[in-house]
C-alpha positions as CSV (number, residue, x, y, z in Angstrom):
1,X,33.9,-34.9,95.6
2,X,33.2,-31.9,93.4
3,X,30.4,-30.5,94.8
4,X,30.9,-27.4,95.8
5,X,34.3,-27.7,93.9
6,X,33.4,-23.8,95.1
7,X,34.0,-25.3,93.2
8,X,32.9,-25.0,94.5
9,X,34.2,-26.0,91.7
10,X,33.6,-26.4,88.8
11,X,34.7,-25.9,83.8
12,X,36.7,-24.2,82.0
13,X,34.5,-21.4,81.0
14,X,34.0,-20.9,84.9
15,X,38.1,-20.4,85.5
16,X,39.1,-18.1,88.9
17,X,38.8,-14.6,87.8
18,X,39.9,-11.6,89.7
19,X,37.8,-8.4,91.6
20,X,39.8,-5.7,90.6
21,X,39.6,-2.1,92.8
22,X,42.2,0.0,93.7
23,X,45.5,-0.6,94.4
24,X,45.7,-4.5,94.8
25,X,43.9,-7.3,93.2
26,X,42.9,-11.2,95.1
27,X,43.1,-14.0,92.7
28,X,41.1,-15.7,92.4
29,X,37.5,-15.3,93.8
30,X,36.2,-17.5,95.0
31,X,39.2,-19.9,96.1
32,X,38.7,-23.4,96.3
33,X,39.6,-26.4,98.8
34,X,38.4,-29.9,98.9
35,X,39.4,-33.4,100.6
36,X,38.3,-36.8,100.9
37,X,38.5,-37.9,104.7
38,X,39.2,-41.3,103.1
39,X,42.2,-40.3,100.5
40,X,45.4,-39.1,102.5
41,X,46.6,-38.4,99.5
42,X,44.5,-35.0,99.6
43,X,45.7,-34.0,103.0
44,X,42.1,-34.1,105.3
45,X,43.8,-32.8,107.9
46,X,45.1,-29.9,106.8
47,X,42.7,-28.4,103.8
48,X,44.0,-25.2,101.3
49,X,41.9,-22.8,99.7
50,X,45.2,-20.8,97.6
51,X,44.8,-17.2,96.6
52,X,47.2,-14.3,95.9
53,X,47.2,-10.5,96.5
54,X,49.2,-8.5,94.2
55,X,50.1,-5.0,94.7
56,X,49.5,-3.3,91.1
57,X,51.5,-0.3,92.4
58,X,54.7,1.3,92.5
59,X,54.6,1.7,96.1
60,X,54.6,-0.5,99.0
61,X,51.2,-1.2,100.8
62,X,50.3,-2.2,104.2
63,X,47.0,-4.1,104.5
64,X,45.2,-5.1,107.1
65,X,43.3,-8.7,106.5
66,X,40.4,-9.5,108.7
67,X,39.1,-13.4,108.3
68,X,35.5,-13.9,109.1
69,X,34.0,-17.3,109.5
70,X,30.4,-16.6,107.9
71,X,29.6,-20.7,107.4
72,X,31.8,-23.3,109.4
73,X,30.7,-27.0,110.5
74,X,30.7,-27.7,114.0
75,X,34.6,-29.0,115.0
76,X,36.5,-27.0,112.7
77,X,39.0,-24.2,113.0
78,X,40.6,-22.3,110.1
79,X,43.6,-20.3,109.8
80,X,45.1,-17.8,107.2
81,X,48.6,-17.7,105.8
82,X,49.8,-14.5,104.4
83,X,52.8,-12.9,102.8
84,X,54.7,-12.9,105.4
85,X,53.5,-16.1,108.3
86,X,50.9,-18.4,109.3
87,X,48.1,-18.1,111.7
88,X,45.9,-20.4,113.6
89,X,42.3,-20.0,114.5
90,X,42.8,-17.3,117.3
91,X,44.1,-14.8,115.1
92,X,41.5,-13.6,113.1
93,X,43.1,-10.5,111.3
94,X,46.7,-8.9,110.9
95,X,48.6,-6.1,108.5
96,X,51.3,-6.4,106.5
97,X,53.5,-5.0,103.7
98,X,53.5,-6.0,100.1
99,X,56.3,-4.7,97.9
100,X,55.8,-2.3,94.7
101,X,54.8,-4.7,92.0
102,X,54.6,-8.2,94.6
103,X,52.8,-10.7,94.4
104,X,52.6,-12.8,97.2
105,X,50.0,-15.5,99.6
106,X,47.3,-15.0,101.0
107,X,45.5,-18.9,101.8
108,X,43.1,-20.0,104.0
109,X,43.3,-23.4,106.2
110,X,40.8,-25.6,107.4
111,X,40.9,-27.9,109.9
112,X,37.8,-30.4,110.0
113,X,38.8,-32.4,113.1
114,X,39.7,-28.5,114.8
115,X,43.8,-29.3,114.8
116,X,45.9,-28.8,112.3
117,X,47.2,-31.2,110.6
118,X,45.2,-33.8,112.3
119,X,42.6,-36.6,111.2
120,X,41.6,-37.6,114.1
121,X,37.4,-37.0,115.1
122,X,37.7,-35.1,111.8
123,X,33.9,-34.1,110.2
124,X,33.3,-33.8,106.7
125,X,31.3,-30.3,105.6
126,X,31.0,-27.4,103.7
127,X,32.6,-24.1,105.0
128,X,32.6,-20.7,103.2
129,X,35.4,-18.3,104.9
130,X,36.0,-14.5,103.8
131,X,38.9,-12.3,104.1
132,X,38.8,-8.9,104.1
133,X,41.6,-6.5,103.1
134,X,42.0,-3.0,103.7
135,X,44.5,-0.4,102.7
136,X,45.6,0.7,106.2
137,X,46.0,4.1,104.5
138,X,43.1,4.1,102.5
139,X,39.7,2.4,103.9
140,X,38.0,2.8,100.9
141,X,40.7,0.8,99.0
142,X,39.1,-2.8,99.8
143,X,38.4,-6.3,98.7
144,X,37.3,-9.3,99.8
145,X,38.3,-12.7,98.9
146,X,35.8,-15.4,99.3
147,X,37.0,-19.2,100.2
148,X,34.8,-22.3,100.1
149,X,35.6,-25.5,101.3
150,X,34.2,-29.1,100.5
151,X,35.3,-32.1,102.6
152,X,33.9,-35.2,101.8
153,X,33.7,-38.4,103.5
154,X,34.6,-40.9,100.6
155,X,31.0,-42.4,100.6
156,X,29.1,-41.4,97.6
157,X,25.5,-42.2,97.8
158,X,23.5,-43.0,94.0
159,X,22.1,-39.3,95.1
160,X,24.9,-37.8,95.8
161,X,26.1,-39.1,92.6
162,X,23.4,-37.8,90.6
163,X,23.5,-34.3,92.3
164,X,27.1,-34.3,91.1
165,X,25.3,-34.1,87.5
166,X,23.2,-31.2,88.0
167,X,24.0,-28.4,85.6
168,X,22.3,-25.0,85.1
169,X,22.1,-23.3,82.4
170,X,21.8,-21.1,80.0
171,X,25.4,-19.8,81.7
172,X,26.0,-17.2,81.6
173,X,22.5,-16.3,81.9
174,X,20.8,-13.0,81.6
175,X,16.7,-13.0,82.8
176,X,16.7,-16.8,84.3
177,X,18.2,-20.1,84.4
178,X,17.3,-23.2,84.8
179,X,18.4,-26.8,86.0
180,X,19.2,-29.8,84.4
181,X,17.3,-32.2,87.1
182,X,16.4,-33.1,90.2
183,X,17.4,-36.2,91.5
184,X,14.8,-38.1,93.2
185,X,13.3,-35.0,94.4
186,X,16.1,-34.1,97.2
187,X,16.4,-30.8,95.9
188,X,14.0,-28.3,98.3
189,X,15.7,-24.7,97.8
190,X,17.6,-22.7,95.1
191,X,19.8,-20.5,97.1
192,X,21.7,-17.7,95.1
193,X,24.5,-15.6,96.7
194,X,26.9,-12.5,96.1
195,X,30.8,-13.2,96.0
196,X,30.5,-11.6,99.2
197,X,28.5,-14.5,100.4
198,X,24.9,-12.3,100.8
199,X,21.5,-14.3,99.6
200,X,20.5,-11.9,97.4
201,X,17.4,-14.3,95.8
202,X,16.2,-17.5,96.7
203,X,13.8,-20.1,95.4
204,X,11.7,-23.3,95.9
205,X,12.8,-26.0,93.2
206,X,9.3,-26.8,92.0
207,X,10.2,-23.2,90.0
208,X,11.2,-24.3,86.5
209,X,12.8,-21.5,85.7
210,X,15.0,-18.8,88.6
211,X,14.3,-15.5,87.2
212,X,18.1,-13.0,87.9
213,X,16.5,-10.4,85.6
214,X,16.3,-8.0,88.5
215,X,20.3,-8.9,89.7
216,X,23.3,-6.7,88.8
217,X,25.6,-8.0,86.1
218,X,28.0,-10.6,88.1
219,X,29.2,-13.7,89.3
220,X,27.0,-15.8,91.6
221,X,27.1,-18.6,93.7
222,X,24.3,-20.9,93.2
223,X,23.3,-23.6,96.0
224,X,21.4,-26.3,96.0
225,X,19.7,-26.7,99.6
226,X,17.8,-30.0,100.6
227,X,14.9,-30.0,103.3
228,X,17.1,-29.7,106.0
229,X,18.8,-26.5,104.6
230,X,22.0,-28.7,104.3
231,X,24.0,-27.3,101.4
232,X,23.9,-30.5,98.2
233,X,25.7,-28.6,95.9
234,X,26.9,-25.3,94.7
235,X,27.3,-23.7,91.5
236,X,29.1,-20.8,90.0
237,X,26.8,-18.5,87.5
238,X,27.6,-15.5,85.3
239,X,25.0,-12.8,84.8
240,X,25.5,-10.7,82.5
């Protein structure tokens, strides 16, 4: 179930880390949330991605979040919970204050069956949500926290399984890296992205080695795409 788990998922030397500008901070980036449709035990209906916004000020802040859905199967809704409520798919931004010093939520929920909380005609996927926050009084005082979401199905093919094992390394990298395998060839597409979820280089697999010479020093999100474009698995990679 740890495929993109982005994540996504995914060692100790790859632990949540924060962007840092300005007056607040969201950790960490990205977030992470994964189910098995077949284990009620890790809530399919109702999937969690946890961050937190802290105010490294003195003074109170209002912020305004906005969510933006930039990859979301078919059938699912999302929702955000902030400091101070929780909101369901039609409400895609609101302000609020956070106290001098606070620390408080600032999750995203999805929904793979499109109701919260239910199971019911749910779809297992790969989603990747952002939320952007703005100082209301300061709009160049911004982040954005990135959320990916894995949802399995609780049947794990032998290729599925051996996509699992897929490392790359070195990591971090500096000019290239490279990956471990490709299981029985399903692997078409190296896709990399920005925490900001923008392709910035992209690959076919047959390459042996991904050059990121040219990329700013960074975190990256690696995915692995098969012929259909359908996300396998997705790494995270350090440049530096």
């Amino acid at each position: 179930m740890q495929r993109t788990l982005l994540t996504l998922l995914f060692l100790v030397t790859l632990l949540s880390f924060s962007l840092a500008q300005g007056s607040f901070t969201i950790n960490p980036v990205p977030a992470l949330g994964e189910a098995d449709l077949q284990d009620p035990t890790t809530y399919p209906g109702d999937v969690i991605a946890h961050a937190e916004i802290t105010n490294n000020t003195s003074e109170t802040l209002m912020l305004r979040w906005v969510r933006t859905e930039v990859d979301l199967p078919d059938m699912w809704a999302t929702g955000v919970c902030d400091v101070n409520y929780c909101y369901g798919s039609e409400v895609s931004r609101r302000e609020f204050e956070l106290a001098p010093n606070a620390t408080g939520t600032l999750d995203v929920h999805a929904y793979p069956s499109g109701i919260p909380g239910s199971e019911e005609g749910a779809v297992p996927g790969e989603a990747q949500i952002t939320v952007r926050v703005v100082n209301v009084n300061d709009a160049t005082d911004t982040l954005t926290g990135v959320y990916l979401f894995d949802i399995v199905d609780g049947t794990t093919s032998i290729v599925e399984t051996e996509v699992e094992q897929v490392k790359l390394f070195p990591n971090p990298a500096t000019n290239y890296f490279e990956l471990s395998a490709n299981p029985s060839q399903v692997i078409r597409t190296v896709a990399i992205h920005n925490i900001l979820g923008r392709q910035v280089s992209r690959y076919p697999v047959n390459d042996t080695r991904f050059d990121i010479a040219d990329l700013p020093n960074g975190m990256y999100l690696v995915s692995l795409l098969d012929e259909q474009e359908a996300i396998l698995k997705t790494m995270r990679l350090q440049k530096h």
